[in-house]
N, C-alpha and C positions, 0 to 999 in steps of 0.2 A: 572489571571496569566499573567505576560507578557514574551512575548519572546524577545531572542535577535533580531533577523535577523524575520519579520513577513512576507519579500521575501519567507523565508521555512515554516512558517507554519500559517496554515488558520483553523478557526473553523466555519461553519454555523449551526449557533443554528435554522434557521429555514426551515432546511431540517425536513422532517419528518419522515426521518430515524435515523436523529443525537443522538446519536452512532448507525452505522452500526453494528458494533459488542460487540462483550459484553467485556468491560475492565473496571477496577478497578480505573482507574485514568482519568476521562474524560475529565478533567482539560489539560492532555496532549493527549487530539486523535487529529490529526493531520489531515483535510480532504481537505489537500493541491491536496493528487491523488485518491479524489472520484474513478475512474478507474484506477484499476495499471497499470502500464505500464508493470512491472513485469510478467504481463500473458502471454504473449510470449513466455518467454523462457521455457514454461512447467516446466519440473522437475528442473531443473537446475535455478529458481527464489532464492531459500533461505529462500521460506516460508515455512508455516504450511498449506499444503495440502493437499486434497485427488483427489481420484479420484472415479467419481460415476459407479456404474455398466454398464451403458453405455459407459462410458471413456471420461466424462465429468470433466474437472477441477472444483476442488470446492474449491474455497476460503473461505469460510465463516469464518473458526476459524483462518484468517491467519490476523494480523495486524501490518507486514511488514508494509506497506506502510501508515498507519495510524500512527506510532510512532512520537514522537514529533521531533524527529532528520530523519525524515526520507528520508529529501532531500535529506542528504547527502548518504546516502547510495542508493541512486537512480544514485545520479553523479557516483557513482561508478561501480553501474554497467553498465551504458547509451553504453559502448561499446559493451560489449556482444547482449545489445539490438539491435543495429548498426548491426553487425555480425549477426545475427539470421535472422534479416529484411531481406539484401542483401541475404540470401540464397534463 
């Protein structure tokens, strides 16, 4: 598959994790942000999250930031991230 812009999206097929998570289209996982940035902002990310009985963030089912568009919805949030940092 190609993309338009490959600035937004990366695939490493030889992680040996590649796919992190389980999705349907692998064709578009996106593992531009191996680590989201999005974990910062705890509840307030936008993802699919939990929280473990110790009140540990768990990502696991969240692929926010694995979506094939999903730079751009990182530029958008990158303020809030800003803001949260400075606190």
């Amino acid at each position: 598959m190609k993309h338009k812009n490959c600035a937004s999206f990366f695939q490493n097929h030889e992680c040996e994790y590649f796919p992190c998570h389980k999705v349907e289209n692998v064709d578009g996982f996106n593992c531009l942000f191996c680590y989201c940035p999005l974990y910062v902002l705890g509840s307030d990310c936008g993802g699919n999250f939990t929280y473990t009985e110790t009140g540990i963030k768990d990502c696991s089912n969240c692929t926010v930031p694995h979506r094939e568009n999903s730079a751009e919805y990182m530029k958008k949030m990158f303020p809030k991230i800003v803001e949260r940092i400075k606190k």
